[in-house]
N, C-alpha and C positions, 0 to 999 in steps of 0.2 A: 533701334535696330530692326525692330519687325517694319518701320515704316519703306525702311530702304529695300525687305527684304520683298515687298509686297508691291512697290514702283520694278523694282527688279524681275518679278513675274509677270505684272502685266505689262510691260512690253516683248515679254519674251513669249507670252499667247501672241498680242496681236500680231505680231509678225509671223507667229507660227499660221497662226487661222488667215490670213492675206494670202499667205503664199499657199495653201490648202484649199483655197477657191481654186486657183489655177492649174491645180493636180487634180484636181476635181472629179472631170471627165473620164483620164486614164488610169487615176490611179486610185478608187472607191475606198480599198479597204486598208491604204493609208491614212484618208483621208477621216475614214471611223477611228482609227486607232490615235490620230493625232487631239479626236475632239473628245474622247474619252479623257484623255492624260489631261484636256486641258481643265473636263469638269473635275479632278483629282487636286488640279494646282488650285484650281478657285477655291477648293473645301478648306484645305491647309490654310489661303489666304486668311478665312473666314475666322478657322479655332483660333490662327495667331494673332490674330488683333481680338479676342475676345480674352486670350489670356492675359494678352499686354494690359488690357482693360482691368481683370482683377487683380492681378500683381499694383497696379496704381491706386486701387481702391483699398486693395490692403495696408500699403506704408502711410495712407490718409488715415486710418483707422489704428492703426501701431500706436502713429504720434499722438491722436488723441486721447488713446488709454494711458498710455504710460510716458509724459513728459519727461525730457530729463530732467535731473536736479541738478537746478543753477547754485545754489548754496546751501550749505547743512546750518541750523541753527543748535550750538551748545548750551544746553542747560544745566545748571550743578545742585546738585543736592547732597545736603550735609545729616548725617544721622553714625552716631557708634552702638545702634542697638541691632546686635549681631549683624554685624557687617564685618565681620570677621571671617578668615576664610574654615574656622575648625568643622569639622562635618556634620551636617544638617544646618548650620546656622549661617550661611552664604546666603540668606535670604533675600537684600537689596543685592547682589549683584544678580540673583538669577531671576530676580522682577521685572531690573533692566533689561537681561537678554532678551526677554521672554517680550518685552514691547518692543526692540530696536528688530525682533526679526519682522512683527508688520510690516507690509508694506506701505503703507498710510504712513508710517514713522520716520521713512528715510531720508526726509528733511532733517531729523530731528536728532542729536548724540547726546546722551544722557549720561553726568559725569557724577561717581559718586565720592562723597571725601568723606573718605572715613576717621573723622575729628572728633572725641566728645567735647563738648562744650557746656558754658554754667548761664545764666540768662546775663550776667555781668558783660560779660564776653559777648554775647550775641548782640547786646544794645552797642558795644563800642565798636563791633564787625560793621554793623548797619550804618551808626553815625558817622563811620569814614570812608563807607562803598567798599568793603570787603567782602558782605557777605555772601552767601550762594542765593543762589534764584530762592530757593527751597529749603525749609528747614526741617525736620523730623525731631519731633521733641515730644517727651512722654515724663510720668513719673510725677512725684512730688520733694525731686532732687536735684541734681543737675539736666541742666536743659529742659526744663519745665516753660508747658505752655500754660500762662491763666491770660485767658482772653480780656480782664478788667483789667491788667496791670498792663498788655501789653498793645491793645485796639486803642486805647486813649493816647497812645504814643505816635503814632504813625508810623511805626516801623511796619508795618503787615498789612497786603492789600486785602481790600472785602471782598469775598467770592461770588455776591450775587450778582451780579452781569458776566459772571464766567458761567454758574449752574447750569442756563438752558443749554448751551455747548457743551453737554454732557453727553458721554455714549453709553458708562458702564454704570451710573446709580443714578436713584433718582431718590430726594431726600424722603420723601413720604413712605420709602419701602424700609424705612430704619425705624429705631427707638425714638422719642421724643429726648431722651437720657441723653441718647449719643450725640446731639445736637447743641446741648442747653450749654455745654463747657466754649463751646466752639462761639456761641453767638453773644453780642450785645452791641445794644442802639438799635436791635430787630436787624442787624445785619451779621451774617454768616464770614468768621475770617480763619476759620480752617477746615480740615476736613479727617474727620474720624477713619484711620485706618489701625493695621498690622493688629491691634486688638482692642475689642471690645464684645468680647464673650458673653455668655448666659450667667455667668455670677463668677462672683470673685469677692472674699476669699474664702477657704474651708480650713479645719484643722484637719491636718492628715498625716499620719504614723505610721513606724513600721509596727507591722503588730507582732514579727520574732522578738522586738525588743521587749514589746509590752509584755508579751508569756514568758521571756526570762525574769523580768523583773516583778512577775507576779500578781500583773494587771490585767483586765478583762480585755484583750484582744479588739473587740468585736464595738469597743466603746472611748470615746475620747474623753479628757476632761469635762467637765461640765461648767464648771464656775473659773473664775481666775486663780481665786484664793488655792484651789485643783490644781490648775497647773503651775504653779510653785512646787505644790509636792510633786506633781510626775517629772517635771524637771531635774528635781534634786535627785530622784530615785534612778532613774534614766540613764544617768550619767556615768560613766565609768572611766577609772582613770586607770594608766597604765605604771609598772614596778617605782616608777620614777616619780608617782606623782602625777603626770602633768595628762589631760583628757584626753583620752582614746574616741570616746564616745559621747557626743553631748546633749542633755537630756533633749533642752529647747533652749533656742535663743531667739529671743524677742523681736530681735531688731534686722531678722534674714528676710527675706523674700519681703514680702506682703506685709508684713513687719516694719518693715524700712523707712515708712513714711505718714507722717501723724494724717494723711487724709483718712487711712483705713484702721486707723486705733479713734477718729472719732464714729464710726460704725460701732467700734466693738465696746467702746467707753461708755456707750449712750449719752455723748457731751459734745455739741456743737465747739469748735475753736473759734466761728465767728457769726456775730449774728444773723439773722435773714439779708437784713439790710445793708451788709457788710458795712458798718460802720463803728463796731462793738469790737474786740478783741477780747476772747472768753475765757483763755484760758487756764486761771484761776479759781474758775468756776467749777461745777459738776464731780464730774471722775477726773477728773484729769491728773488731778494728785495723788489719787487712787493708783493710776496707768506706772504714775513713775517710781512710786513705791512697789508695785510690783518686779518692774524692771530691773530697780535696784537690787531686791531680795534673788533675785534668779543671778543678777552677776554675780553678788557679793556672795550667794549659797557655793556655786560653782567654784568660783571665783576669778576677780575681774582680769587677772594678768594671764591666766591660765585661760581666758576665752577668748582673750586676745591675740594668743599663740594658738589658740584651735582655728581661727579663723584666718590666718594666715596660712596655716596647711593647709584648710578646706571653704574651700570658697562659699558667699553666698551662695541667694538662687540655687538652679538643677541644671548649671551645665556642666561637665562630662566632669572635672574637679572640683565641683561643689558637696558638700557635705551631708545632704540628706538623699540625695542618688545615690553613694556610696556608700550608706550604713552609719556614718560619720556624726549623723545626727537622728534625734528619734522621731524631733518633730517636725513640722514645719506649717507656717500659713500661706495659704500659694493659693494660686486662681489655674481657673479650669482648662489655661493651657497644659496643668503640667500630668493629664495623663497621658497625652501625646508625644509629650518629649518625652518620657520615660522609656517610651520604647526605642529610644538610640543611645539614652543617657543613663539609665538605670543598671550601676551594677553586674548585678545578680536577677535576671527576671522572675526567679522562682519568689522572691520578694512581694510577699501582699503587702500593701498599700489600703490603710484603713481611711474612708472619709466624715465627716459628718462637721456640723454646724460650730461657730467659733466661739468659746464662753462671752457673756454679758456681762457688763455690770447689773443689767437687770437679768436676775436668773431666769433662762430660758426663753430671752426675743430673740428672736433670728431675725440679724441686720446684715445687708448687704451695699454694694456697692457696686453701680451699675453704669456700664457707657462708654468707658474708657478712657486713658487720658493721654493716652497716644494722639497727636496731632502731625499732620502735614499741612504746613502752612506756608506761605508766599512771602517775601520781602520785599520793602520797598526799593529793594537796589534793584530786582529784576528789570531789564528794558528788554525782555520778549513774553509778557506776563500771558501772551495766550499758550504760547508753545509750553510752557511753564506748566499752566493746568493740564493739558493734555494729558502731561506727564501723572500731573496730581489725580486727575480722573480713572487713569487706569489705575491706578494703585487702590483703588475702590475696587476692580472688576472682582469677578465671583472667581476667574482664571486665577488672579493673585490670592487669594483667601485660598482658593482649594492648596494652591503651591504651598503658601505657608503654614495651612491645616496638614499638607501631608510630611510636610519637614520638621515638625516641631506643636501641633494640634492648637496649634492661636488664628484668628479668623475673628472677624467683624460681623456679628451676627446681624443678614438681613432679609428678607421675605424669599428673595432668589433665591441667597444661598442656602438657605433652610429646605429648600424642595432638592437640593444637590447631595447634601451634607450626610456623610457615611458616621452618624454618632455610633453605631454600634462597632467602629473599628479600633476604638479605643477604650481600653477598660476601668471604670472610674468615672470615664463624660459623664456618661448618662445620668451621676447624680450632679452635675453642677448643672444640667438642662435642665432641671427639676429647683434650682434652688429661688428663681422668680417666682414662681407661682408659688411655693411656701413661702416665702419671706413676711416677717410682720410689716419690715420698712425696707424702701428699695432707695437709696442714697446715688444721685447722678454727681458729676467730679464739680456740678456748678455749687455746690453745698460747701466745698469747701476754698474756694475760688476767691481773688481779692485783689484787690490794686495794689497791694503789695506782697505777690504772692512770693519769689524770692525770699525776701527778706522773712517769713514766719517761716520758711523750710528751713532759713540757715539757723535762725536763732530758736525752732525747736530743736533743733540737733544738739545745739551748744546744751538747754536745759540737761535734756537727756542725758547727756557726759556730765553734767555737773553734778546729776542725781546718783552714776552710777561710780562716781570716783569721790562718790562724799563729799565735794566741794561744799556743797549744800543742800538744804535737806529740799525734798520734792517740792514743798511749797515757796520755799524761797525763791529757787531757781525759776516755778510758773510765775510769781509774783512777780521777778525781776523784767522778764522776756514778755508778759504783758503790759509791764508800764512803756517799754520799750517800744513794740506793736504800735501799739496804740498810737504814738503819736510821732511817730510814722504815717501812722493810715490816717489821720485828722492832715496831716501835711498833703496826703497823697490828695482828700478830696478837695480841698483847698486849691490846690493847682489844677484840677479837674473842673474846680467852679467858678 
């Protein structure tokens, strides 16, 4: 348009200025007034072909910033650890927001499927192309990740040729700990997120309960044989009989899973070499005789039915946020959740170190066993990581430290990290540097890790319903183990 507009002007001078010679003579101060107007049109001509100029320079420059997008790529990731929508625990759906509002991202739709799953399940997902790009799997329960049961599979891509594509970590700013679960054959097949804290676990009590029942406030059990009695004491039962209040149960939180009873047992379940199944050995029979006397003290049908009203864990109807229990063994997310899950805030919360079988070593357990890991069904495994990468960033930790105080302890986030906003942290930040021994989740890890989660659980029930006495039941589930795991390396070799 400027071109027509500016062929349109100058012929409409030259004609003007042709016939302005010929007026010339008679008519002077026409002839100025026509050659003024015409240096006026030449100016106009001039800005309008200079702005056509950058208005063209701009939509060249538009397009190369910001391409359209020719197609979205969908990636799915599967995890039921608080993926729920109750409040403060939307934590994967507001990770996702939190990446799809990037702009870098809008290639990318991140699909979450809120499914628990058992590792049985996960192998028969994978072997028939069902499963998500991404798995999130933690614990030493359902949907457990052990990197030697499940890298010698091939269900799980290896992440070193994905690393250097990294925006938000880099491995060296982490534990050696938080690594050692995730790796073998020297290659990396998951990635340490949602937690892996400064220590885990503590004993921690309400201490109203301990000054009604007569106990020093300010101090936990100290031995195991200990917490039998404060258990017993602890507990209070209502006109009916059946428990209002329960002292401790063994088998809540932190409790739940024989990787962190071999912390507190001082008894390996298997040997360095993983090739041994131990559990016959040491304390172990010690652990389950204990267990037994705390149900059978209580009693077993009766904590059967308390735990049905009051749930594991500290979420908002769990049992030791709402008074419901005295004790609990918990890791150092849970002073943060307490301030949306607790109660009663006026509620102290006593901390300190978890009894031994050897009196007075402080063992810990460090690294975490939370994984994000890759499947070999994905066919866009870069888009994939992207995903897995950010879920490293210090953005997501702060998110999930500020919704619930769990966070992946690493150099970045340590220089961000508001410890003094939660009351309690500050001892589990302290419990690496006291500990005698620091236990990473590769200590208790195995080519057949499944299988000794399912069949320590079985012991455990058989100890605490009398089926058999504690050493029968380890006797039984190590002969068992064991040649299992001689099968596993057998097919490994």
């Amino acid at each position: 348009m400027a071109e027509k507009l500016s062929r349109r002007v100058f012929l409409h001078t030259a004609a003007t200025l042709a016939g302005g010679v010929l007026l010339a003579a008679c008519q002077p101060k026409v002839v100025e007034k026509i050659v003024k107007e015409t240096v006026e049109v030449e100016k106009i001509v001039k800005e309008t072909v200079e702005v056509e100029k950058i208005v063209k320079e701009t939509v060249i420059v538009e397009k190369e910033v910001a391409p359209p997008i020719e197609e979205v790529t969908e990636v799915t990731v599967q995890t039921a650890w608080f993926a729920q929508e109750e409040p403060g625990r939307d934590f994967w759906q507001r990770a996702i927001k939190l990446f799809s509002e990037k702009e870098e991202n809008a290639d990318l739709k991140v699909t979450l499927i809120n499914v628990a799953t058992s590792p049985e399940d996960m192998l028969t997902s994978i072997a028939g192309g069902t499963a998500p790009d991404i798995y999130h799997t933690y614990g030493g329960t359902t949907g457990s990740f052990d990197v030697e049961d499940l890298a010698p599979r091939g269900v799980a891509i290896e992440l070193d040729d994905f690393m250097p594509t990294a925006r938000y970590f880099k491995k060296e700013e982490y534990y050696p700990e938080q690594w050692e679960q995730k790796t073998w054959n020297g290659k990396v097949w998951g990635l340490p997120v949602t937690e892996g804290g400064p220590g885990c676990c503590a004993m921690s009590w309400h201490k109203r309960l301990f000054e009604a029942a007569g106990l020093d406030p300010d101090k936990g059990p100290a031995t195991w044989e200990q917490m039998i009695d404060y258990a017993l004491k602890l507990s209070i039962y209502d006109d009916d009989g059946n428990v209002d209040v329960e002292g401790f149960d063994p088998l809540d939180a932190c409790g739940c899973c024989w990787p962190n009873w071999m912390w507190w047992c001082d008894s390996p379940g298997i040997s360095e070499d993983k090739r041994t199944i131990l559990f016959n050995q040491n304390h172990w029979g010690d652990f389950l005789e204990l267990i037994a006397a705390i149900y059978q003290g209580i009693g077993v049908e009766k904590m059967a039915a308390h735990k049905l009203a009051w749930s594991y864990w500290t979420g908002h109807k769990s049992g030791f946020p709402n008074g419901k229990r005295a004790m609990l063994l918990n890791g150092y997310w849970q002073p943060g959740e307490f301030v949306s899950v607790l109660a009663d805030q006026s509620w102290e919360i006593g901390y300190d170190w978890p009894p031994n079988f050897v009196e007075g070593k402080k063992a810990m357990g460090f690294g975490g066993t939370h994984t994000l890991w890759m499947t070999s069904n994905t066919e866009q495994p870069a888009q994939a990581f992207r995903f897995m990468d950010f879920m490293m960033s210090v953005e997501v930790n702060i998110l999930n430290f500020e919704l619930r105080g769990g966070f992946v302890l690493s150099e970045p986030l340590l220089k961000v990290l508001d410890v003094g906003r939660y009351k309690g942290l500050d001892w589990f930040m302290k419990m690496r540097a006291e500990a005698d021994v620091v236990y990473s989740p590769l200590a208790t890890s195995s080519p057949i890790g499944a299988e000794v989660n399912k069949l320590w659980n079985r012991a455990v029930q058989e100890a605490i319903y009398d089926e058999k006495t504690p050493k029968q039941a380890l006797d039984d589930i190590t002969t068992e183990l064991q040649e299992s795991l001689d099968r596993a390396w057998e097919a490994m070799e």
